[in-house]
N, C-alpha and C positions, 0 to 999 in steps of 0.2 A: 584740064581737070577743074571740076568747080571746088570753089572755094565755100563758105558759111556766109550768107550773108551777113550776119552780125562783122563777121570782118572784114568783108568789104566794106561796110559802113564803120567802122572805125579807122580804118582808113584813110577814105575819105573824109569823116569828119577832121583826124589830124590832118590832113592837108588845107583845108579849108582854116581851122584854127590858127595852122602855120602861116597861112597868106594873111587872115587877118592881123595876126599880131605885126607881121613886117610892114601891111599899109597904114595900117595906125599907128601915129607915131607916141609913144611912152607910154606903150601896151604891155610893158613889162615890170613887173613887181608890185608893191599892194597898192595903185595907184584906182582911181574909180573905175576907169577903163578897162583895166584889168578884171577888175570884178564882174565890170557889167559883162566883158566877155567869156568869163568863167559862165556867170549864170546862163548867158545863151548858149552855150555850148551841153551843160545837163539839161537844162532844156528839153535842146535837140534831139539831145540822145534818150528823153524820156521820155517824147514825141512816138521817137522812130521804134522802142519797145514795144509800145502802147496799137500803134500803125500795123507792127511784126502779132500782134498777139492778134490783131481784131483780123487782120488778114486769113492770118491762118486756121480763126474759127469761120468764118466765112466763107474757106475752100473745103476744109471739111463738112460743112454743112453742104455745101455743093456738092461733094462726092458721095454723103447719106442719101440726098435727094433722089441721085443718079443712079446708084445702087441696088435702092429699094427694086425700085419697078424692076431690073433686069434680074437681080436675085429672085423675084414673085416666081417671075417668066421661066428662069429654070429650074425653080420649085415646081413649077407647072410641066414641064417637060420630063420632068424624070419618072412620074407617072406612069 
């Protein structure tokens, strides 16, 4: 079954945060590290919104594109 892509990618992002925090060592608590790794992390996930939005008008636009002409065609044919 498919899943939402947003949560695959949350997901994956907590796993990627979790590997980070365990190979960096005093990744845990208000330390600078911490921080910088918070901020990479919304970041990322404000990347992959932004990625999610421009895609999905892009494929839309691809499917108006593709539409038109075949809607024209069987506006034409019902004639």
């Amino acid at each position: 079954m498919l899943r939402p892509l947003e949560e695959v990618w949350w997901e994956q992002e907590e796993e990627a945060m979790w590997w980070l925090q365990a190979w960096v060592p005093g990744s845990q608590g208000p330390r600078p590290i911490s921080v910088t790794l918070g901020a990479i992390k919304d970041t990322l996930e404000l990347v992959a919104h932004q990625m999610l939005s421009w895609a999905e008008a892009m494929f839309s636009w691809a499917l108006k594109r593709l539409c038109k002409p075949l809607l024209d065609l069987y506006g034409l044919t019902a004639r």
